[in-house]
N, C-alpha and C positions, 0 to 999 in steps of 0.2 A: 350431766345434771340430772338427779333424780325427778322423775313428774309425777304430777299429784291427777289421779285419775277420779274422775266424779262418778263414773258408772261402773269398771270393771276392777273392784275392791273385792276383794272374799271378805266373809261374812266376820272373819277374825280381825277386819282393819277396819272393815266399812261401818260402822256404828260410829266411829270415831266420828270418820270422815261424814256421816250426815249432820248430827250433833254441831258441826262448823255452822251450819247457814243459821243456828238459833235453839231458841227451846226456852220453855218455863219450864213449870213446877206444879208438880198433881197438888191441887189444892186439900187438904183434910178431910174427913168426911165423906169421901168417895166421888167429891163433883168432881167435873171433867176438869183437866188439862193438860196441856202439848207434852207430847213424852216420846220414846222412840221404843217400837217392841222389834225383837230378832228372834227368830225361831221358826218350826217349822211349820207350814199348812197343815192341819190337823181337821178343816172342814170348811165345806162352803155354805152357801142362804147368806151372801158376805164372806169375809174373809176370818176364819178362826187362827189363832196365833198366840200360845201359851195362856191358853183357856180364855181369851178374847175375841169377842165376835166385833169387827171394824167392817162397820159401813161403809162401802167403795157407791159412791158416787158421780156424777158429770163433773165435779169437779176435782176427781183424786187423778193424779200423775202416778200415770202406773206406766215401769221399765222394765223390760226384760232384753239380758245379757246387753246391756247401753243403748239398746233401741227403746224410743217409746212407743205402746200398746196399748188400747182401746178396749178391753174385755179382760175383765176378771177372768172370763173362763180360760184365757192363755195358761195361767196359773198352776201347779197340779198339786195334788197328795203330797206330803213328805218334802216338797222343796223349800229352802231356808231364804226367806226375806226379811226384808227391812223397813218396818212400817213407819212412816214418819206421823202423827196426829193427836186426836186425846182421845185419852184412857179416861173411864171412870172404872176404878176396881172394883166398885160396890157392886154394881149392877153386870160386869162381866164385857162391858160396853165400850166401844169408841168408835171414832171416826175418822179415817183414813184422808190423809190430805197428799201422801205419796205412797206407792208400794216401790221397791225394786228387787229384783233377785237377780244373782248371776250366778253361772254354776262356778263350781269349785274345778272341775275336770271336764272337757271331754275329749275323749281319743280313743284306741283302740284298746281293744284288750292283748295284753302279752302274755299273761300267766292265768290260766283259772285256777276257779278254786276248786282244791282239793277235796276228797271225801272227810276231810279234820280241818276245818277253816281255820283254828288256831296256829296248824302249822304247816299248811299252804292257802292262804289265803287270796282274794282276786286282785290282781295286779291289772293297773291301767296302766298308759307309757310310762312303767316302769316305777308304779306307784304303790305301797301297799293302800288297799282297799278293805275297811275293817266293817261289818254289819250288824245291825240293831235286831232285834225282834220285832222291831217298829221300823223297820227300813222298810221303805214300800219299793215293787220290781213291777217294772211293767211287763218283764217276762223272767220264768223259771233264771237262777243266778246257775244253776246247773247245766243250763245250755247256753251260757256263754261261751264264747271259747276264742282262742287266740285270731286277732284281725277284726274280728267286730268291732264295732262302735258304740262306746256307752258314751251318754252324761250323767254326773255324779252330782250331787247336793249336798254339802254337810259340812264335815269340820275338821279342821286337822288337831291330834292329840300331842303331849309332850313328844312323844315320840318320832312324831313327823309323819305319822301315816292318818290317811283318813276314815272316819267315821261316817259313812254316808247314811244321810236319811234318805234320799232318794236312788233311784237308778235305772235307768232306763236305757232301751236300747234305740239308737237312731241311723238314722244311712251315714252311709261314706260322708265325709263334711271338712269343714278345717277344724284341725287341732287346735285347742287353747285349752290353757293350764295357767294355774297358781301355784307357783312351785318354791319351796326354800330351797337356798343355794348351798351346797357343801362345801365347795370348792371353787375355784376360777382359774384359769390357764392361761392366760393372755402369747398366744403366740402363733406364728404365721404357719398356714393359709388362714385356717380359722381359730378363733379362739374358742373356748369350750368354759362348759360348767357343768358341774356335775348335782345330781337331784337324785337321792334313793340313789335307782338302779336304771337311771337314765343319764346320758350324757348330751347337752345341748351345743350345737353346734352354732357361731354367728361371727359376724365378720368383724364386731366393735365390741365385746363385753368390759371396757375401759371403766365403762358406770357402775357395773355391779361386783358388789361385795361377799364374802360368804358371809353365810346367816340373813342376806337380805331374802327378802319374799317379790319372787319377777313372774309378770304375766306373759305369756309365751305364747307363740301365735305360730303355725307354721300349716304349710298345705297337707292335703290328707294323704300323700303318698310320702311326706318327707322322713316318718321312720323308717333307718335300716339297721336291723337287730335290736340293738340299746340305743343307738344315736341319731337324733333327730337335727335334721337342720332349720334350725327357722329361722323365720320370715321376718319378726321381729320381736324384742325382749325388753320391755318394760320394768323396772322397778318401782312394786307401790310402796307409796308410804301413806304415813297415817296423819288426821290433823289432832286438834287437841279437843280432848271432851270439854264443852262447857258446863259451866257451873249451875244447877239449878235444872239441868235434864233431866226426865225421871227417864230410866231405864229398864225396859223388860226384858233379859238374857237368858236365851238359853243357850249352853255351849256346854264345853269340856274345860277341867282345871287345867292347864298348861305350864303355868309353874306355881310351883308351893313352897312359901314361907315358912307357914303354921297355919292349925285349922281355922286361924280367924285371919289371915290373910294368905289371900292368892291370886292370880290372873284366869278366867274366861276369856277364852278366845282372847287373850292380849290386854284386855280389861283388868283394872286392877280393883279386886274387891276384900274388903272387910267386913268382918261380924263381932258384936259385940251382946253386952248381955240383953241388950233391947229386938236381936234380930229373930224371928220368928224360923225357927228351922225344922223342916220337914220332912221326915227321916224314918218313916216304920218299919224300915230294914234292918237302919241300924248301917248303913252302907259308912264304911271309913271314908272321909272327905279327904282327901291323899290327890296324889298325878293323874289324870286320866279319871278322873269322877265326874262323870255329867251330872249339871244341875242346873238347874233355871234360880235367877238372880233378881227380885226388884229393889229398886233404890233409886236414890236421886243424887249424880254427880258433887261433888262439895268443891270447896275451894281450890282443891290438890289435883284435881281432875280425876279421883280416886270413888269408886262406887260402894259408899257404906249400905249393906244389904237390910233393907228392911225384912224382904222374905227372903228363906232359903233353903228349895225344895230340892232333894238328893235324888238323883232318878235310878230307878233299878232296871239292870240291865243282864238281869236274868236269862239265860236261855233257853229255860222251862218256861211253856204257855201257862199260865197261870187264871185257874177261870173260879166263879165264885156260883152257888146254885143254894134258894131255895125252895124246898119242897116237902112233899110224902112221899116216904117211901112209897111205891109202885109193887115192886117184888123181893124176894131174894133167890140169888143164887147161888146153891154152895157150891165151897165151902167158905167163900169170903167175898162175896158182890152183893153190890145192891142195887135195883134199879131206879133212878130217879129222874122223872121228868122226862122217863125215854130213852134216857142212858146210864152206861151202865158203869160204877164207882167201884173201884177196887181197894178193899181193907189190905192194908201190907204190915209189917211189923215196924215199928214206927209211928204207924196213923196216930193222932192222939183223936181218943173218942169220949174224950169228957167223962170216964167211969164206964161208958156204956162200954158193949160187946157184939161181934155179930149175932150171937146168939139170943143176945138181950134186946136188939131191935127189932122190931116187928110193923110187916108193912101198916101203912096208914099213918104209923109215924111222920112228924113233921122235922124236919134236920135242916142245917146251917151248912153247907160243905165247904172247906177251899180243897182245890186238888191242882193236879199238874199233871200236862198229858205228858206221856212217856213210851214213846214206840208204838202209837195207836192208843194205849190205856190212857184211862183216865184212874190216876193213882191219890188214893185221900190223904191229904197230908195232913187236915182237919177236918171231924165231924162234932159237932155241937148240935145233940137235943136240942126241940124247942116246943113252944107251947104252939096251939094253933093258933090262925093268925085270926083277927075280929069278922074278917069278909073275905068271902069266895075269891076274891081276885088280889091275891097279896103273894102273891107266888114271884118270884125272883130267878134271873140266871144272869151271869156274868161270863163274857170272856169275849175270846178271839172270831171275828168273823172268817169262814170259812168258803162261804158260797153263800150268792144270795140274788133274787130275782127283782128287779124295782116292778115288772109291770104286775106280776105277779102277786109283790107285796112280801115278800119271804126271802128271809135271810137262814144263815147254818150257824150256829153258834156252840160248842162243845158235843157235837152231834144229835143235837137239839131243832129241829124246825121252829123258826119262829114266825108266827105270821102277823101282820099288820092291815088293818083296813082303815075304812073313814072314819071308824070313833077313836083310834089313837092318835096319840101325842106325843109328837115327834121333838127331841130337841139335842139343842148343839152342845159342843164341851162345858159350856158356860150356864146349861142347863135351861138356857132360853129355849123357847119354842122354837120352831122350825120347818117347812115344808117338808113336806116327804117327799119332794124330790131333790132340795137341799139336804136330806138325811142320807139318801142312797148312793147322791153323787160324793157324799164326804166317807164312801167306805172303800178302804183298797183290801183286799182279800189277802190274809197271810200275817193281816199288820194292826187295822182297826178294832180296836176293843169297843162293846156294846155293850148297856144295861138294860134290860128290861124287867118291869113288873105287870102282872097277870095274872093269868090261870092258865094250867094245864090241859089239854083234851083230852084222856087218854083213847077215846073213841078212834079218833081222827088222827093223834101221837101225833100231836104239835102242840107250842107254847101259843097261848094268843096273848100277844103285848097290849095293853091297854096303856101303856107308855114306855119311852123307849129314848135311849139320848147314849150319843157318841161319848165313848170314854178320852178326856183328851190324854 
């Protein structure tokens, strides 16, 4: 008999299965109500969750891995939960009445990654292991290596491999996984099942099917080579979405119809000429496209998208900077804001030319670092701006000090003290120490505007908010 598990669902069944206990319907206008968000932790000062800051409270039920837990701060970077509460989308707002998260993975590692993650990518008990630009690592993915201990957060794509937002390394522990079934062998001493490039070992697999999805449980010595014996093998299933949920998804396309129907994470979703789609890539919405979804369940149990933003999943750091020029250096750099932009063939410079800009010039850049460079893929002229402190830099956090007040941003020092204004995805205000504790290095993108020092060669943020 297949069973219905309340707390150790992956993130591809478990929306369903929260959706069971109830749910209304986000009223118009942006007031609050009861809705479910999935996706991942993006920042704290509260809980941030596809650009949502949820007020965790004495009275929110909060679970980790089917135990319940008393501190938001259990919570981390990049892990994928399931918010039960209301939304208001006007204001960026809600309020948390459950959180849970389980991971997707954790075991050892059997394969690291390769110097081409495309084509040897990190393998957990015999899982591929796929990563984001936004995957936050508690430690270098380069010095993993075979027999350690990861847990993984994320998602599995058409493919069957996962996409992890998170990943972390932990001690020796028990095994558990969510794993699809390929295969099943029903035959003595033990019966087997096969996953990827893992084979499960167990004395009853009478229940499970291939293509079913089984949570697997085994001790932390029970891999040998490919074949794990556990402990015990669960089949989850899913309940029925109800009608009238509003939903906020983030996931992967897992099967595709057509661009106006497909499944998230297992969800079935459509778009039509009312849906709001958010795309300045330009990215094909095909297999394996991550997007974030809002909508509200209908009759069919099916999720017609009000919003539907395409994420890019680019592998170039992509950063954004305004300023004056500072310097040049020939016969194709410029310096701005401290660092230093590389003209290459290609750049588009809006008519301009190295030769034609001159420092003190004011410029728009986008660029994309590249083996240490920072390479312009756009420079756009501009006028000066009305006040000394309108200056701009975008991108990736690199290093950064909270007591100190300083972060590293495109090789840029940025500093913060008591007169800036710190705020969350949602663009809300925020402590600055809910600011520092929502950055993981390698993965959080930052905005700030200010001025420049060039005395001192640092930005001063006179405001400053986490890119979700």
């Amino acid at each position: 008999m297949k069973q219905l598990l309340k707390h150790l669902l992956p993130v591809i069944l478990m929306i369903s299965l929260v959706s069971c206990g109830g749910g209304g319907s986000i009223a118009s206008g942006g007031s609050g109500g009861t809705g479910i968000s999935t996706g991942s932790i993006s920042g704290f000062g509260s809980l941030f969750v596809n650009g949502i800051e949820f007020d965790i409270n004495g009275s929110t039920t909060l679970f980790r891995d089917g135990v319940q837990t008393f501190n938001e701060d259990d919570f981390e970077l990049g892990e994928v939960v399931v918010i039960e509460g209301t939304i208001d989308t006007a204001s960026g707002t809600g309020v948390a009445t459950s959180v849970t998260y389980d991971e997707i993975l954790t075991g050892p590692v059997t394969t690291a990654q390769g110097a081409d993650p495309s084509t040897q990518p990190l393998e957990v008990l015999g899982q591929t292991v796929r990563t984001l630009p936004s995957t936050v690592f508690s430690a270098d993915i380069a010095t993993m290596t075979p027999g350690e201990f990861v847990e993984v957060s994320g998602y599995y794509n058409a493919d069957q491999e996962i996409v992890a937002t998170s990943i972390k390394v932990v001690g020796t522990t028990t095994i558990e996984a969510k794993l699809f079934v390929d295969s099943v062998d029903v035959a003595a001493p033990l019966d087997e099942l096969d996953s990827n490039e893992l084979t499960v070992l167990f004395a009853d697999l009478s229940h499970v099917s291939p293509a079913d999805m089984v949570q697997v449980t085994a001790a932390s010595n029970a891999l040998s080579g490919t074949a794990l014996t556990a402990s015990s093998v669960t089949v989850i299933m899913s309940g029925n979405l109800v009608q009238g949920t509003a939903i906020e998804l983030e996931g992967i396309i897992t099967n595709y119809l057509s661009a106006n129907h497909f499944f998230v994470n297992g969800i079935e979703v459509t778009t039509d000429g009312g849906t709001i789609i958010v795309n300045p890539a330009g990215i094909p919405i095909t297999l394996n496209t991550r997007v974030e979804v809002e909508g509200v369940i209908n009759s069919s149990g099916v999720l017609p998208a009000d919003v539907l933003e395409v994420e890019d999943d680019s592998e170039d750091t992509e950063l954004e900077v305004f300023g004056q020029i500072d310097a040049k250096i020939d016969p194709d750099t410029i310096e701005v804001q401290g660092t230093n932009y590389v003209i290459v063939p290609g750049s588009d410079l809006h008519g301009s030319s190295y030769a034609t800009l001159n420092v003190g010039d004011w410029v728009q850049i986008h660029a994309k670092e590249m083996s240490g460079d920072y390479i312009i893929e756009e420079l756009e002229p501009k006028s000066a701006p009305g006040g000394p402190d309108e200056g701009e830099i975008e991108g990736t956090v690199t290093d950064f000090n909270e007591v100190a007040g300083w972060l590293l941003v495109n090789g840029t020092t940025i500093t913060t003290d008591g007169s800036t204004v710190f705020r969350g995805p949602n663009e809300n205000v925020i402590t600055s120490a809910a600011f520092f504790a929502s950055i993981a290095i390698g993965s959080t993108e930052v905005d700030a505007t200010g001025e420049y020092n060039a005395i001192a060669d640092v930005f001063e943020a006179l405001d400053i908010r986490i890119d979700d």
